[in-house]
C-alpha positions as CSV (number, residue, x, y, z in Angstrom):
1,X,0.0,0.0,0.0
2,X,1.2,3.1,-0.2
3,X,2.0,6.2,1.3
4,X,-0.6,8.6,0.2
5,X,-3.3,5.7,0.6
6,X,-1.7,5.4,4.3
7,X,-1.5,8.5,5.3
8,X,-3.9,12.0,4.3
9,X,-1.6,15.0,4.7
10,X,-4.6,17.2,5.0
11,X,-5.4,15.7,7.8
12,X,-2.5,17.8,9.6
13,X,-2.9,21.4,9.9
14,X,1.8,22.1,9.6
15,X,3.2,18.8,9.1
16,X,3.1,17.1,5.2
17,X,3.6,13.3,4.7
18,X,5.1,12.8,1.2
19,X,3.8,10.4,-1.5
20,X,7.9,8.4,-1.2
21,X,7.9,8.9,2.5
22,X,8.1,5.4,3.6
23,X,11.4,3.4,4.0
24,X,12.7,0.7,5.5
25,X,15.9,0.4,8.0
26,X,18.6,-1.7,6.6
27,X,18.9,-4.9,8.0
28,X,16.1,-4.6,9.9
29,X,12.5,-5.1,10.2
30,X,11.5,-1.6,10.8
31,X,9.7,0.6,8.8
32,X,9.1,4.5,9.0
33,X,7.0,6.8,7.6
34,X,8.6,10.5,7.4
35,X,6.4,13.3,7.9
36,X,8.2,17.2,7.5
37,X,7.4,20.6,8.0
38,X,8.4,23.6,5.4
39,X,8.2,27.2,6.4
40,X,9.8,30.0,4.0
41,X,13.9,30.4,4.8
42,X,15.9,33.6,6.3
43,X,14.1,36.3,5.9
44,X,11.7,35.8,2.9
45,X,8.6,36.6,5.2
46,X,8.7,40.2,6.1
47,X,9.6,40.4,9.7
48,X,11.3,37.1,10.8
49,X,14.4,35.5,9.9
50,X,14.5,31.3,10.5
51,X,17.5,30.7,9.2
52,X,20.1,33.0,11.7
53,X,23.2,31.9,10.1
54,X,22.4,32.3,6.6
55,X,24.1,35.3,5.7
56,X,27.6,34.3,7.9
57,X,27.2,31.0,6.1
58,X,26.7,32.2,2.6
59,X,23.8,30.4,2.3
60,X,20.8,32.5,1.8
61,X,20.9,33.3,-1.9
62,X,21.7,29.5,-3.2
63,X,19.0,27.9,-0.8
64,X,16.8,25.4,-2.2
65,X,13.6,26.7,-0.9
66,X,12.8,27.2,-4.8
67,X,13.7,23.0,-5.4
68,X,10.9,20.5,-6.6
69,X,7.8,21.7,-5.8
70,X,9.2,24.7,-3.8
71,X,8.4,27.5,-6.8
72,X,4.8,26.1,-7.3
73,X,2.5,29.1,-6.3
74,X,0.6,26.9,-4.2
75,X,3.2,25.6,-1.7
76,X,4.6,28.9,-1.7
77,X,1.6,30.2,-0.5
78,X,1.1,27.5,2.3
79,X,5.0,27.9,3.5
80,X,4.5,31.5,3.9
81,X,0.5,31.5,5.7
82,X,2.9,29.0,7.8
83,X,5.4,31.2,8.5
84,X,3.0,34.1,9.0
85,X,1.5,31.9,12.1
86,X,4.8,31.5,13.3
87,X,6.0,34.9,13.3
88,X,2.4,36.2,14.4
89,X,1.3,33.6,17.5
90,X,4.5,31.6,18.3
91,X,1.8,29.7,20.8
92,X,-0.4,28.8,18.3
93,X,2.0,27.8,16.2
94,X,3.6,25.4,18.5
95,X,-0.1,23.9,20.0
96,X,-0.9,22.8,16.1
97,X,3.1,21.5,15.9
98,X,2.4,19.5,19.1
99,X,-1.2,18.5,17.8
100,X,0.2,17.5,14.3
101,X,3.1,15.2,16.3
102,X,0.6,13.6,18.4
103,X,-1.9,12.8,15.1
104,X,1.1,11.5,13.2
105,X,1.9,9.0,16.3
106,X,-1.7,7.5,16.6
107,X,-1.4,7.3,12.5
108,X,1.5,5.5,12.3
109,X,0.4,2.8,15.4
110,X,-2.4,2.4,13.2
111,X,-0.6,1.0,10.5
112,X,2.4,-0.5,12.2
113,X,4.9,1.9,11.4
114,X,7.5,3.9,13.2
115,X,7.5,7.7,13.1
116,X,10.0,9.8,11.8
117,X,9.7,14.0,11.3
118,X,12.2,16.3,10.2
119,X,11.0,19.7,11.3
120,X,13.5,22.3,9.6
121,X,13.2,21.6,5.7
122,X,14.2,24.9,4.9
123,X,14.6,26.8,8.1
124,X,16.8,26.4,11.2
125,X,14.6,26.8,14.4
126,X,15.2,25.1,17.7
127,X,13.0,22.9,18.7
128,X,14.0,21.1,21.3
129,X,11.6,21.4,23.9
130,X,8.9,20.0,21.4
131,X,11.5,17.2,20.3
132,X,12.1,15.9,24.3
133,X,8.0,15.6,24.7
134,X,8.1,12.8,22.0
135,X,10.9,10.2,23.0
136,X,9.1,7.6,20.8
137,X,9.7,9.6,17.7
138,X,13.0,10.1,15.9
139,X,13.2,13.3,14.9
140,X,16.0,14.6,12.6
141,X,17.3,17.7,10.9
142,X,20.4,19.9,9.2
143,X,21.5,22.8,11.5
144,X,23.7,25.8,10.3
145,X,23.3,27.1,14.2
146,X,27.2,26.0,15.4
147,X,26.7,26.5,18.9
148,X,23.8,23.6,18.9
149,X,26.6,20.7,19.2
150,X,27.3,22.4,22.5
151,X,23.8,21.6,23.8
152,X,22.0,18.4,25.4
153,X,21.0,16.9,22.4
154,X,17.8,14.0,23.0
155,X,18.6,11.1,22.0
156,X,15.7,10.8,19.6
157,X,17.0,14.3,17.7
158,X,19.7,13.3,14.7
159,X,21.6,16.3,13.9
160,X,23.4,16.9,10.7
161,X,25.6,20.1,10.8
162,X,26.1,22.3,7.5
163,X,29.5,22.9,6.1
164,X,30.2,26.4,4.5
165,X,33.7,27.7,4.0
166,X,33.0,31.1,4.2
167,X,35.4,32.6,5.9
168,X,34.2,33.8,9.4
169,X,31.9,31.1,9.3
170,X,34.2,28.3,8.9
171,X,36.3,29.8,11.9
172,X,33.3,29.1,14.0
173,X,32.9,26.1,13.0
174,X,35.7,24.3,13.4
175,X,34.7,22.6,16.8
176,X,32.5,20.9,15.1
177,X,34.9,18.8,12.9
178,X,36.3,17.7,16.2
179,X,32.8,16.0,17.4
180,X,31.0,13.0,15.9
181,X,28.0,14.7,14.5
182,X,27.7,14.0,10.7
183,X,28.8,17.4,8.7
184,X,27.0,18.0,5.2
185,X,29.2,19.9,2.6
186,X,28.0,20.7,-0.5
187,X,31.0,20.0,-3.4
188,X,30.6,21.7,-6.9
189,X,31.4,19.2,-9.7
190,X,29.6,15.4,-11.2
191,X,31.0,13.9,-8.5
192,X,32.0,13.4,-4.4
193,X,35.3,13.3,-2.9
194,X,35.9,10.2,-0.9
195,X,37.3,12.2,2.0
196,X,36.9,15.5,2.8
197,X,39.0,16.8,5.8
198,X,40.0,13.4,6.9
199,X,36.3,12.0,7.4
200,X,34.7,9.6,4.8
201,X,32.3,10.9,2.9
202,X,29.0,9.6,1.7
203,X,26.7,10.2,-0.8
204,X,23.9,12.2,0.8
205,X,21.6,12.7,-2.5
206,X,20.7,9.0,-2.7
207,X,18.5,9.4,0.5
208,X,17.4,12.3,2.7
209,X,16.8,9.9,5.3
210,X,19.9,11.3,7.6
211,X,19.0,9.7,11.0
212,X,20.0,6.6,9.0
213,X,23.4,7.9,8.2
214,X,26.6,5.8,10.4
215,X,28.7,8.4,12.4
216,X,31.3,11.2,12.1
217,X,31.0,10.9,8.5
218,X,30.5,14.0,5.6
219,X,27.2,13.9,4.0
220,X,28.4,15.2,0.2
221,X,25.9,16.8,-1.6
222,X,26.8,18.2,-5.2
223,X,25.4,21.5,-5.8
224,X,22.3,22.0,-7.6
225,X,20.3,25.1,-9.0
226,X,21.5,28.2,-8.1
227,X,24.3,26.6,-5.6
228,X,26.2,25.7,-8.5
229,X,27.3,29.3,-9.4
230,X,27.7,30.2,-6.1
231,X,30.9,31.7,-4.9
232,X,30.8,32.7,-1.8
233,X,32.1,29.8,-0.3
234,X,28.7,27.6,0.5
235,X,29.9,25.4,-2.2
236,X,32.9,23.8,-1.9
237,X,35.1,23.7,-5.1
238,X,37.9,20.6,-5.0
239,X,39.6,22.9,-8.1
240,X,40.3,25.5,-6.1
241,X,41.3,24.7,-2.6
């Protein structure tokens, strides 16, 4: 059966559940269904910013808030009434988040599945005092906020960190390199390195599914849409380094 037939995603006021969100854990018998939530990136809804890095990381004009089905009038329109809530009645916001979670659990007991939510497509909000509320659910996301791997992280939060070689950025970063939280780096070019500052790197465009990813590795991404002219050191260039 599949997804869509499982799962209504109108049924959830924030949270989507995609038509390919169900996978399987290798070499196991679990299965997970991933639901997500998209809100409009740094500051493209007047009046609040959700991505605070993305000008120190260079990130904010090659952002792929525009992939897929991100330039489709209609899902712009629902990321930004979204992001309106947010920025507008934090509260509310949150209660429907929280509402959303607790509907997705009871959906995915009803069809013997395990739940799995990534919470920042395209935006880089904290939410861990939402996260520690649902222990059963493995939550998972991409961070550009550095200081986070200095935080009590739950157990059920995975936490990819974003790579940018900006200058002052990459200064700040460089704690990070010497934790075992996954980094994501995104290499111009056809293809990935197979290190990249002494950690193995995998190919992160095969699956989005980073919870699943083994430890202190590089998630390599090659740069797509507008990230491929990008020069202001988001992207990193083998060629040139």
């Amino acid at each position: 059966m599949t997804t869509k037939k499982l799962f209504n995603s109108k049924s959830y006021n924030l949270l989507s559940v995609g038509s390919n969100a169900k996978i399987k854990k290798e070499g196991t018998d679990e299965e997970y269904i991933i639901a997500s939530l998209s809100l409009m990136p740094a500051d493209k809804v007047e009046g609040v910013n959700l991505c605070a890095m993305a000008i120190l990381a260079g990130c904010k004009q090659p952002c792929l808030e525009s992939a897929g089905r991100g330039s489709m009038p209609t899902v712009i329109e629902a990321r930004t009434r979204k992001t309106e809530l947010y920025r507008d009645n934090k509260a509310a916001f949150m209660s429907m988040v929280r509402g959303d979670i607790f509907a997705f659990i009871e959906d995915c007991k009803r069809y013997g599945v395990k739940p799995a939510i990534r919470l920042n497509v395209i935006s880089d909000i904290n939410f861990m005092p939402i996260i520690k509320e649902f222990p059963e659910v493995q939550f998972y996301d991409y961070a550009k906020v550095i200081s986070r791997h200095k935080k009590d992280i739950p157990e059920n939060y995975h936490l990819t960190f974003s790579y940018s070689n900006k200058p002052k950025y990459k200064k700040l970063f460089r704690p990070v390199w010497n934790t075992r939280f996954n980094i994501a780096v995104v290499f111009k070019g056809k293809e990935l390195p197979e290190t990249y500052k002494g950690r193995k790197v995998i190919n992160g465009d095969i699956s989005d599914h980073r919870f699943l990813d083994p430890a202190g590795v590089v998630v390599g991404l090659l740069a797509k849409g507008k990230a491929k002219k990008d020069n202001s050191g988001f992207t990193i260039d083998l060629q040139t380094i």
